[in-house]
GUNU-367369 format. One record per residue (C-alpha): residue number from 1; x, z, y. Coordinates in pm, whole numbers, plus 50000, padded with zeros to 5 digits. Layout:
+-----+-------+-------+-------+
| pos |     X |     Z |     Y |
+-----+-------+-------+-------+
| NUM |     X |     Z |     Y |
...
+-----+-------+-------+-------+
This chain:
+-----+-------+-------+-------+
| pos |     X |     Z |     Y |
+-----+-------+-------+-------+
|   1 | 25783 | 50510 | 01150 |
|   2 | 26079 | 50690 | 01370 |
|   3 | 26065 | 50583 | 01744 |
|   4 | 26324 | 50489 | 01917 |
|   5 | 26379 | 50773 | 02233 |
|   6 | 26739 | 50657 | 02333 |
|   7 | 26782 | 50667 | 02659 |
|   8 | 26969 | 50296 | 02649 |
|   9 | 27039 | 50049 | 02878 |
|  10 | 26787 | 49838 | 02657 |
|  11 | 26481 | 50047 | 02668 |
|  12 | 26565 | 50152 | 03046 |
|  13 | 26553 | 49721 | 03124 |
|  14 | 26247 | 49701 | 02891 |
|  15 | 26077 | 49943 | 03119 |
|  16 | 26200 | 49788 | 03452 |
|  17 | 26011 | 49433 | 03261 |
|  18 | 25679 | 49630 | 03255 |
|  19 | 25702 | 49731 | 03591 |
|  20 | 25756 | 49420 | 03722 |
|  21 | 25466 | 49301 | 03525 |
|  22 | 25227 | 49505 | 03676 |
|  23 | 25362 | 49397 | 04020 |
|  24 | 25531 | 49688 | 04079 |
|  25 | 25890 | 49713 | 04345 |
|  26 | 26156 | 49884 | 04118 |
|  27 | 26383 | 49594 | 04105 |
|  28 | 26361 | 49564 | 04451 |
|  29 | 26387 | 49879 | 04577 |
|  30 | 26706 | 49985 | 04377 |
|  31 | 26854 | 49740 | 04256 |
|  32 | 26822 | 49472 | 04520 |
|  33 | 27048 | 49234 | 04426 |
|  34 | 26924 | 49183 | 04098 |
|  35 | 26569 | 49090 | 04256 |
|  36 | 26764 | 48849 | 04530 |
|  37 | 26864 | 48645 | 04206 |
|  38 | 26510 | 48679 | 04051 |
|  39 | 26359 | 48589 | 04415 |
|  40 | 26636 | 48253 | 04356 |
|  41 | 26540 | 48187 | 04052 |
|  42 | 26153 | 48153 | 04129 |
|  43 | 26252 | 47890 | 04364 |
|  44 | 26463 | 47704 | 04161 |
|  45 | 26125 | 47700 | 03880 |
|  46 | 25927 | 47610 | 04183 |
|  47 | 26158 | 47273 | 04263 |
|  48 | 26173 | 47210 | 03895 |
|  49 | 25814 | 47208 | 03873 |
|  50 | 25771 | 46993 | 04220 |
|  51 | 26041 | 46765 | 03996 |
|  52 | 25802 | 46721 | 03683 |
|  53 | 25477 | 46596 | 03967 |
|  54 | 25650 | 46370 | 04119 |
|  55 | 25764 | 46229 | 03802 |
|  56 | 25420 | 46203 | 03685 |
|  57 | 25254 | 46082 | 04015 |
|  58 | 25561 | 45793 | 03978 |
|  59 | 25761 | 45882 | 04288 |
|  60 | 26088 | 45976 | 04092 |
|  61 | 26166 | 45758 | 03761 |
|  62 | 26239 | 45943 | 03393 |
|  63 | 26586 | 45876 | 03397 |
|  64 | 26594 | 46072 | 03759 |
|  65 | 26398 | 46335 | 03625 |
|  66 | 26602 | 46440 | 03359 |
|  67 | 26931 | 46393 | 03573 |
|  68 | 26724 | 46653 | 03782 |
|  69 | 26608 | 46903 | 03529 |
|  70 | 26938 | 46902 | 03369 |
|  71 | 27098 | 47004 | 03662 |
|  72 | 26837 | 47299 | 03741 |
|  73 | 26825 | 47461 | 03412 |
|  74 | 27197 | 47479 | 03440 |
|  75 | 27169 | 47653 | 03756 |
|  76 | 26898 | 47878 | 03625 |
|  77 | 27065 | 48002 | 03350 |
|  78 | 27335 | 48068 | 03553 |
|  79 | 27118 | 48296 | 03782 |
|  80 | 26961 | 48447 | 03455 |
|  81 | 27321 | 48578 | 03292 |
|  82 | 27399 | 48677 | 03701 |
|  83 | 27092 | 48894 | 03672 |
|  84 | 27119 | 49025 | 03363 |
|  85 | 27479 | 49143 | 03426 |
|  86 | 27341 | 49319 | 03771 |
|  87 | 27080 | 49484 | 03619 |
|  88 | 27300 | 49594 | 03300 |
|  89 | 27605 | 49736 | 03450 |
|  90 | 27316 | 49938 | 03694 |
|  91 | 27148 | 50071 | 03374 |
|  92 | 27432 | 50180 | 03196 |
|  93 | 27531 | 50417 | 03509 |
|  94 | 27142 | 50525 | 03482 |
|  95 | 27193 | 50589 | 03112 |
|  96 | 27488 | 50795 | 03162 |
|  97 | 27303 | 51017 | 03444 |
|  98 | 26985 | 51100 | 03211 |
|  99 | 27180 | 51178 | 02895 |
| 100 | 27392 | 51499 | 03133 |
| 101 | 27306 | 51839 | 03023 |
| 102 | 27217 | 51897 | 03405 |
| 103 | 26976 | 51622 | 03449 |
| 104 | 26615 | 51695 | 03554 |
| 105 | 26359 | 51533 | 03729 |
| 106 | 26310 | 51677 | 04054 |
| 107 | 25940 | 51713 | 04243 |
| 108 | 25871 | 51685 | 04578 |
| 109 | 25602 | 51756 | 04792 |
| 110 | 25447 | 51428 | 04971 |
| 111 | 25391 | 51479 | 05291 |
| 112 | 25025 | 51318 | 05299 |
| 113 | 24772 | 51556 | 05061 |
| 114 | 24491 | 51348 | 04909 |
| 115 | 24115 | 51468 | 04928 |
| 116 | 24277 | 51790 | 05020 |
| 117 | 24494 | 51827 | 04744 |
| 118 | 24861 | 51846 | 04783 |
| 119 | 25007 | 51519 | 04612 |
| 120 | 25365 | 51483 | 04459 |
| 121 | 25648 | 51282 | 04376 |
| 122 | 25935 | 51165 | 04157 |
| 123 | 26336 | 51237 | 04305 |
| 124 | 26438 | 50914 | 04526 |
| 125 | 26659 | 50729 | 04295 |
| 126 | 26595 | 50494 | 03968 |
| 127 | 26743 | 50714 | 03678 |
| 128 | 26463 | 50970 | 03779 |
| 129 | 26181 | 50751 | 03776 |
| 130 | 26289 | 50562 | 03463 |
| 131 | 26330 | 50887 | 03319 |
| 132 | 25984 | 50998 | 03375 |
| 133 | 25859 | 50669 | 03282 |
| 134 | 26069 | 50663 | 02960 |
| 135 | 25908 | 51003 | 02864 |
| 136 | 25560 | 50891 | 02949 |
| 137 | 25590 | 50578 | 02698 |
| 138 | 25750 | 50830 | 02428 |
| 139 | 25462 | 51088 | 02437 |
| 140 | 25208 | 50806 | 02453 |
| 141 | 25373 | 50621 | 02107 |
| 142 | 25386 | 51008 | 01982 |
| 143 | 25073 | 51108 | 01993 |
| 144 | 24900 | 50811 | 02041 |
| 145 | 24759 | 50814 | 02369 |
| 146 | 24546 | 50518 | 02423 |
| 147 | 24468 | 50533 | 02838 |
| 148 | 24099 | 50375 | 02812 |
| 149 | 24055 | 50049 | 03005 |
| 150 | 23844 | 50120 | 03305 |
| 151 | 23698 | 49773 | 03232 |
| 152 | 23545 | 49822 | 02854 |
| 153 | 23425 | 50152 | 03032 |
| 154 | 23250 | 50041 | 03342 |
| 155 | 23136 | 49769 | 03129 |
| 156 | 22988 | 50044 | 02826 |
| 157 | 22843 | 50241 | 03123 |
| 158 | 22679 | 49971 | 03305 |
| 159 | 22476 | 49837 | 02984 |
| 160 | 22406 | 50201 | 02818 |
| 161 | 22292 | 50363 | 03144 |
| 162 | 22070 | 50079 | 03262 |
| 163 | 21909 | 49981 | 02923 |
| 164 | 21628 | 50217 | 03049 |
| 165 | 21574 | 50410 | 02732 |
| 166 | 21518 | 50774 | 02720 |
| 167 | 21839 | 50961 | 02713 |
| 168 | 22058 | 51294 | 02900 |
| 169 | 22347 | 51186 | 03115 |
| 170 | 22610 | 51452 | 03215 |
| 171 | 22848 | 51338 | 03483 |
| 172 | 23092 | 51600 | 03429 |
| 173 | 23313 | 51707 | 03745 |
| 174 | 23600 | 51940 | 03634 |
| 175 | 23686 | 52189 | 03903 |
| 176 | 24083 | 52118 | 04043 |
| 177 | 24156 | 52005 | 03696 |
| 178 | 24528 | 51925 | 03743 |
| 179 | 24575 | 52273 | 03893 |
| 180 | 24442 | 52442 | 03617 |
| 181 | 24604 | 52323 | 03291 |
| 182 | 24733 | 52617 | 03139 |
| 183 | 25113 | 52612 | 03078 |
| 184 | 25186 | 52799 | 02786 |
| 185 | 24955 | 52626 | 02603 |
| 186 | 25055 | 52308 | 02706 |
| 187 | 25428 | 52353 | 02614 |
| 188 | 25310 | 52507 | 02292 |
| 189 | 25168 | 52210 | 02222 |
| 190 | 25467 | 52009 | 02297 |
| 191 | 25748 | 52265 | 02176 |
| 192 | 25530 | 52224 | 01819 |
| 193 | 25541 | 51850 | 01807 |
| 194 | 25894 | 51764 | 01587 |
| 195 | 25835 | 51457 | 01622 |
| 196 | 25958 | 51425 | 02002 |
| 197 | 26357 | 51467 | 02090 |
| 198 | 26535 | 51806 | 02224 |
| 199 | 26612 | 51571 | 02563 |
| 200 | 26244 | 51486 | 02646 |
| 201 | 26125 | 51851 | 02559 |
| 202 | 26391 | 51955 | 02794 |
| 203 | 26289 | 51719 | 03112 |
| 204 | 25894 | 51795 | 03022 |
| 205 | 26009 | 52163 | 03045 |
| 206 | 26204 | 52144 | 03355 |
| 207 | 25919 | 51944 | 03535 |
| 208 | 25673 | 52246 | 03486 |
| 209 | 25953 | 52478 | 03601 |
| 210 | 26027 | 52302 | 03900 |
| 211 | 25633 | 52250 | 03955 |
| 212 | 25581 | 52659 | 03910 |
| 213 | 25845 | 52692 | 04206 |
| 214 | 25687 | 52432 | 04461 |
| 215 | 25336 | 52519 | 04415 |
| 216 | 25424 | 52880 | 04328 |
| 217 | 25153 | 52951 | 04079 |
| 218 | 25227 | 52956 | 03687 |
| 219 | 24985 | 52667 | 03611 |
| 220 | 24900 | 52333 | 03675 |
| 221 | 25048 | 51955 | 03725 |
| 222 | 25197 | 51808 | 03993 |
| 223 | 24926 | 51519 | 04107 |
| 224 | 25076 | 51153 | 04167 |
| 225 | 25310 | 51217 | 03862 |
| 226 | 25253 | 50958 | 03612 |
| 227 | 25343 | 51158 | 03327 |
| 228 | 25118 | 51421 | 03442 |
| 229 | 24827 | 51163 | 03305 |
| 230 | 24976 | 51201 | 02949 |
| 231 | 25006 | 51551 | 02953 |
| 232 | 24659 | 51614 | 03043 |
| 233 | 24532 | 51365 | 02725 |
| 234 | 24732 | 51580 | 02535 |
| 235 | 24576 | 51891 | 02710 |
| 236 | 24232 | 51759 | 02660 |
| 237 | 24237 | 51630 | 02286 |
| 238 | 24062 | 51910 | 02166 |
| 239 | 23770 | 51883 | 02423 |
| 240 | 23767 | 51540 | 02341 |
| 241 | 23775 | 51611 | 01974 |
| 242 | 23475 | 51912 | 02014 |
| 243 | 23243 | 51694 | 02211 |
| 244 | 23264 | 51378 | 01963 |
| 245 | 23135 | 51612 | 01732 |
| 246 | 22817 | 51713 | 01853 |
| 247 | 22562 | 51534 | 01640 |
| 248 | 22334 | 51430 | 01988 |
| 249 | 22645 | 51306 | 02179 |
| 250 | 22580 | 50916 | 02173 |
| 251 | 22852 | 50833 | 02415 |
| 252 | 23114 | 50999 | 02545 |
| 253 | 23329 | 50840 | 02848 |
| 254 | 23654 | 51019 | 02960 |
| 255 | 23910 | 50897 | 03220 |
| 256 | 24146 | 51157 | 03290 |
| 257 | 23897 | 51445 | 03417 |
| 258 | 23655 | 51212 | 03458 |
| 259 | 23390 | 51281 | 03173 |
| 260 | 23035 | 51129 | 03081 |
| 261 | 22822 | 51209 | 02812 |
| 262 | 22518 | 51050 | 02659 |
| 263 | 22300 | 51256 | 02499 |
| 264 | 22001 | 51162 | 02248 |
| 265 | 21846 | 51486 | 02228 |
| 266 | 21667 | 51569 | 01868 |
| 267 | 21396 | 51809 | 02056 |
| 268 | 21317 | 51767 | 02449 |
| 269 | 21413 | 52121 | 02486 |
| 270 | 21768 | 52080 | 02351 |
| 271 | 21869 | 51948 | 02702 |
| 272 | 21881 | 52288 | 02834 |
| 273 | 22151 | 52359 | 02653 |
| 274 | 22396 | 52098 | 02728 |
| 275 | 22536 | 52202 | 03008 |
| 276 | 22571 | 52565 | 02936 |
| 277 | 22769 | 52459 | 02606 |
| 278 | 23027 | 52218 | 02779 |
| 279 | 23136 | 52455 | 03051 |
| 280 | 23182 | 52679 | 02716 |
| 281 | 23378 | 52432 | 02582 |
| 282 | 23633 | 52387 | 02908 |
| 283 | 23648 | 52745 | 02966 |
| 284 | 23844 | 52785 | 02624 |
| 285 | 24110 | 52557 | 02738 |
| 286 | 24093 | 52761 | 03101 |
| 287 | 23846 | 52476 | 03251 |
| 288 | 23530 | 52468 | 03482 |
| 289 | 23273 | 52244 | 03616 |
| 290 | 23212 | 52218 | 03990 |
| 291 | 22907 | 52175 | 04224 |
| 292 | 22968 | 51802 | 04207 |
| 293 | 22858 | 51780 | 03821 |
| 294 | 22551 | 51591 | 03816 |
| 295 | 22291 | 51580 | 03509 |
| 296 | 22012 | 51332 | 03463 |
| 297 | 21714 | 51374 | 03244 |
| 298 | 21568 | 51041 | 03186 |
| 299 | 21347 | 51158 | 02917 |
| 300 | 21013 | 51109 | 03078 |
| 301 | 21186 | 50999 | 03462 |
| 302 | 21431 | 50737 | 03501 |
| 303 | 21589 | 50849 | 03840 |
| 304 | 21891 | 50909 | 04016 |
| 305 | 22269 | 50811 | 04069 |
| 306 | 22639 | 50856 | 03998 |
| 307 | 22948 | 50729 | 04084 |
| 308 | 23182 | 50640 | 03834 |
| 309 | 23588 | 50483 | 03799 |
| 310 | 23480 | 50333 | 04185 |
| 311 | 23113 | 50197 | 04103 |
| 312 | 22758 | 50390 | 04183 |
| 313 | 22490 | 50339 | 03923 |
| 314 | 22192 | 50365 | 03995 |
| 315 | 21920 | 50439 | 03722 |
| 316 | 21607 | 50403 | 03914 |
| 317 | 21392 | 50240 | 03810 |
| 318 | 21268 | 50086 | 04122 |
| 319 | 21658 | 50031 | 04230 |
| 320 | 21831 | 50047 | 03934 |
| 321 | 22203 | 49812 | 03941 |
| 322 | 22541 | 49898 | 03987 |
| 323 | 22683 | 49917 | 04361 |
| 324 | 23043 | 49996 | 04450 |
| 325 | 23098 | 50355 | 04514 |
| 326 | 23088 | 50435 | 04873 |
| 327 | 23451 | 50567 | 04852 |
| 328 | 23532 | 50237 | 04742 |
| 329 | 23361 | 50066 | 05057 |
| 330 | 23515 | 50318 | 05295 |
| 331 | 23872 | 50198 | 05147 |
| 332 | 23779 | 49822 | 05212 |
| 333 | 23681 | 49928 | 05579 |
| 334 | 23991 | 50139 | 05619 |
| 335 | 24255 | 49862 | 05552 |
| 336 | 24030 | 49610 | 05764 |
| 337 | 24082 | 49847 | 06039 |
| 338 | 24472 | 49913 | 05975 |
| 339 | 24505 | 49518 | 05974 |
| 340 | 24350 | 49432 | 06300 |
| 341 | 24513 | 49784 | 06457 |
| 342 | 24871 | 49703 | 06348 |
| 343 | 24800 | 49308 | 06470 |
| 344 | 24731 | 49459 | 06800 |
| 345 | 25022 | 49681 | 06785 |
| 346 | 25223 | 49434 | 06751 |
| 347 | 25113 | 49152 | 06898 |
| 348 | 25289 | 49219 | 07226 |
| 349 | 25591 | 49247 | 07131 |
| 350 | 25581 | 48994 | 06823 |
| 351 | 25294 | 48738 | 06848 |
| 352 | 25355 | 48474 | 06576 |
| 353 | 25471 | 48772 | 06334 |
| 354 | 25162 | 48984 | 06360 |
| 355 | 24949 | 48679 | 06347 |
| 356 | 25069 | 48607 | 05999 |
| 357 | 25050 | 48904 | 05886 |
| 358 | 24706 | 48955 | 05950 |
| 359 | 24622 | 48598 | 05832 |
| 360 | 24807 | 48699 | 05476 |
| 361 | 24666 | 49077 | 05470 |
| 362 | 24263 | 48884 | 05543 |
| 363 | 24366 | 48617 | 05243 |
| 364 | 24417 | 48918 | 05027 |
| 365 | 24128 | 49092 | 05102 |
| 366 | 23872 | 48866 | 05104 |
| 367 | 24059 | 48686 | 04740 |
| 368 | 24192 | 48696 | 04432 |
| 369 | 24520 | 48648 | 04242 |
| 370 | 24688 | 48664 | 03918 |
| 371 | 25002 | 48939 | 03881 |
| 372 | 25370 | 48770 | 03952 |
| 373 | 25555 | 48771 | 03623 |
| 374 | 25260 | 48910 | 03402 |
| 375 | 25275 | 48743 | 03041 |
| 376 | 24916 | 48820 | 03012 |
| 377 | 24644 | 48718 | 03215 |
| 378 | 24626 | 49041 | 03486 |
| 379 | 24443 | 48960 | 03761 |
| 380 | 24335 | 49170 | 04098 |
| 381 | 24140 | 49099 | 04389 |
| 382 | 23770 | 49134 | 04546 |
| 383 | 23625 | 48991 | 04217 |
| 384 | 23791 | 49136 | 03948 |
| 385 | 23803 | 49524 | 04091 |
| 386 | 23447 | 49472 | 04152 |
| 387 | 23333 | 49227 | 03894 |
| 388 | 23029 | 49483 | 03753 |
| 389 | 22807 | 49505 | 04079 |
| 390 | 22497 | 49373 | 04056 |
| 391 | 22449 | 49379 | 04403 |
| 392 | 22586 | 49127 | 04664 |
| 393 | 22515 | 49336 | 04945 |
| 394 | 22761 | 49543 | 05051 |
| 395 | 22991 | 49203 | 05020 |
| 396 | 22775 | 49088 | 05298 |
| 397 | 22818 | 49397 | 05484 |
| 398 | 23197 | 49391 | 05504 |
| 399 | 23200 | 49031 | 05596 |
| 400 | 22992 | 49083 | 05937 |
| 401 | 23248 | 49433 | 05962 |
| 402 | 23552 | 49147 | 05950 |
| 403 | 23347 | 48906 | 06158 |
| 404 | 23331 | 49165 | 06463 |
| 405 | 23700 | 49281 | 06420 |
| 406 | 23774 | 48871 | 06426 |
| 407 | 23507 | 48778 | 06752 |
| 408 | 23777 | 49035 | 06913 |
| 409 | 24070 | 48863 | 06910 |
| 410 | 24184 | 48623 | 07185 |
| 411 | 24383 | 48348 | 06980 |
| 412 | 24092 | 48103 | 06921 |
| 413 | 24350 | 47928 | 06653 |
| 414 | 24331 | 48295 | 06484 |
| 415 | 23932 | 48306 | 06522 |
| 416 | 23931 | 47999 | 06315 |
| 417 | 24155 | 48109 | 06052 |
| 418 | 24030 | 48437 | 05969 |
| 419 | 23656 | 48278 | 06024 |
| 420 | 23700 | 48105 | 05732 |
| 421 | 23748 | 48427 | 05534 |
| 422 | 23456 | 48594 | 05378 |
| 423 | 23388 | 48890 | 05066 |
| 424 | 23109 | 48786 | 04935 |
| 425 | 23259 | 48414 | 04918 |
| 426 | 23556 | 48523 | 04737 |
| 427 | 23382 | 48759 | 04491 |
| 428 | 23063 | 48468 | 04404 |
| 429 | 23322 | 48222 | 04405 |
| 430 | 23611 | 48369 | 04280 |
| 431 | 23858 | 48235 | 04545 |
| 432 | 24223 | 48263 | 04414 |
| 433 | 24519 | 48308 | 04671 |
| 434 | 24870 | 48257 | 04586 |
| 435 | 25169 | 48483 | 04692 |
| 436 | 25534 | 48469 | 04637 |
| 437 | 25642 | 48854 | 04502 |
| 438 | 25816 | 48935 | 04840 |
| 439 | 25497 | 48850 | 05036 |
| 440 | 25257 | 49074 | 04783 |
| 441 | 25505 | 49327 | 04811 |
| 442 | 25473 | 49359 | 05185 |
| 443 | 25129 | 49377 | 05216 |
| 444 | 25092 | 49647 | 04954 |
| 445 | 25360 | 49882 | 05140 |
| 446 | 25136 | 49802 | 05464 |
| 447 | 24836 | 50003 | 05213 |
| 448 | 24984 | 50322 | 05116 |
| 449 | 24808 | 50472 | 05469 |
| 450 | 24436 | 50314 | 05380 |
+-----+-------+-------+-------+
């Protein structure tokens, strides 16, 4: 089956869809008008649903009702065509940018680096990120590229690792990874593959080039790209594809770089090995293991511990449970702290402002919600991105870290509030908070520094 890699006004809107989906500011950011409407037409829904209670708690008759509806639905069809135009006539200006023979995606450096490593980015306006985005959907219906969910992996992890049985565990840690994919075999790889169109060869190409001239080495890709993801799954098939064959390989786990194997070794002595024959293995593809790999032979000792996609397991047998990673915990600390700091900041100058902002950044912390405009049931929160510890503790431990930063404040009416507030409440309890899109949108731009 062909796929479709037109760069049309319909698969550019089907892509701005996902994106709101996954909660994500596109709309809003460049084509605001189009997400004034949408903001209109949630609150039209909103009234329309405030219509059908009162109809069935008898405050409003049938007749009334329908007078009602009739008149909203109307309206909000209206605002739907409105929309739809906006976002159309935007799109087909997009369209026309992509499809010019002197179109490329251009890189920049972000100014923040990330664990040290220098981080970049996708050209300021929307035909370059819906380009990108467009090519990352095309090479993952190409070749297939199923991104594993972190979930069924933590989840696979948590019940293999723990089960206490004799076994090897590699926790593979691939030295700078992103900055060492090799580029001529990558675009081999890519140049080979008939199947994809002249256009997204061409941007894919381009990218590299204009990665080779801001880092100013001849390999690598450029970190906090998205389609950088799918280029290292295609990079990696064949390690993938070697290790799945090694008859002792039980389980294999990989998440980007992030690799874990299982090992049921045939003779004790086989264990030696391992190790030796997977940095092999990487080295082919120009690939190396760092200091941080860990190995674990729980053959005759069940002991030790390793972080993995945010969680610590622990295979002790006199602590053995999953924890969240400490990296994880420092993050939770580190926007409690930019919370209370910015409330202060502010405060002065603003006092009602800042005090609901903190109130709405607390409610987010400590809860959970489900995704504005997913179809499917997406949810986030304290529960859900931690839903495999086994271990309440650390919950605990960040509520009496909110407590102090709350026993600080002098608004007694804001002492109750965030009082109320509490991790481990919210994670045991699974305490749902509602947020209109505008409202989640400002508190995640108030992240992007912790």
């Amino acid at each position: 089956m062909s796929i479709d890699q037109a760069f049309s006004i319909k698969n550019l809107n089907d892509l701005l869809t996902i994106d709101r989906e996954k909660g994500g500011d596109l709309e809003e950011k460049y084509i605001p008008q189009a997400f004034a409407v949408r903001l209109n037409i949630y609150e039209l829904k909103k009234l329309r649903s405030i219509s059908r209670y009162r109809l069935r708690v008898g405050k409003i008759t049938l007749e009334s009702y329908k007078r009602r509806s009739s008149r909203l639905a109307l309206v909000i069809n209206g605002r739907k065509e409105q929309h739809s135009n906006i976002v159309s006539e935007e799109l087909g200006r997009v369209a026309k940018k992509i499809l010019s023979k002197d179109f490329r995606v251009e890189l920049t450096i972000l100014p923040k680096p990330i664990a040290g490593k220098t981080v970049y980015g996708v050209g300021g306006n929307l035909e370059q990120i819906l380009a990108i985005r467009f090519v990352q959907k095309i090479l993952k219906d190409v070749y297939e590229i199923k991104m594993p969910s972190r979930d069924i992996l933590v989840a696979q992890i948590k019940a293999l690792a723990m089960d206490g049985s004799p076994k090897y565990i590699l926790r593979a840690d691939v030295e700078s990874f992103y900055e060492s994919v090799q580029h001529k075999d990558l675009l081999s790889s890519i140049h080979q593959t008939p199947e994809l169109s002249v256009l997204v060869k061409r941007i894919l190409t381009r990218v590299l080039s204009d990665y080779v001239k801001l880092a100013g080495v001849d390999k690598g890709l450029p970190r906090g790209v998205g389609v950088s993801a799918y280029l290292s799954e295609i990079y990696l098939a064949y390690v993938d594809a070697e290790v799945k064959r090694h008859s002792e390989v039980f389980y294999y786990a990989r998440y980007v770089d992030d690799m874990l194997m299982m090992f049921a070794p045939t003779r004790n002595e086989s264990v030696d090995s391992y190790l030796a024959s997977f940095s092999e293995l990487l080295g082919k593809k120009g690939l190396s293991l760092n200091d941080k790999t860990k190995e674990f032979n729980l053959l005759t000792d069940q002991r030790g511990k390793f972080n993995y996609l945010g969680y610590e397991f622990d295979v002790s047998a006199s602590s053995r449970g999953v924890r969240m990673s400490a990296t994880k915990l420092t993050k939770y600390r580190a926007r409690i702290d930019k919370s209370f700091s910015d409330y202060h900041a502010k405060s002065k100058f603003i006092p009602n402002k800042a005090a609901d902002e903190l109130v709405a950044r607390c409610l987010f912390l400590t809860g959970n919600m489900r995704l504005f405009n997913r179809k499917s049931n997406a949810f986030i929160g304290v529960y859900f991105s931690n839903k495999y510890i086994t271990d309440l503790a650390q919950l605990v431990g960040l509520d009496r870290y909110l407590n102090v930063k709350v026993s600080g404040l002098t608004s007694a009416r804001l002492i109750r509030k965030l009082s109320r507030m509490s991790f481990e409440k919210g994670f045991s309890e699974k305490v749902f908070r509602n947020f209109n899109p505008k409202k989640l949108s400002e508190i995640s731009r108030g992240w992007k520094h912790a």
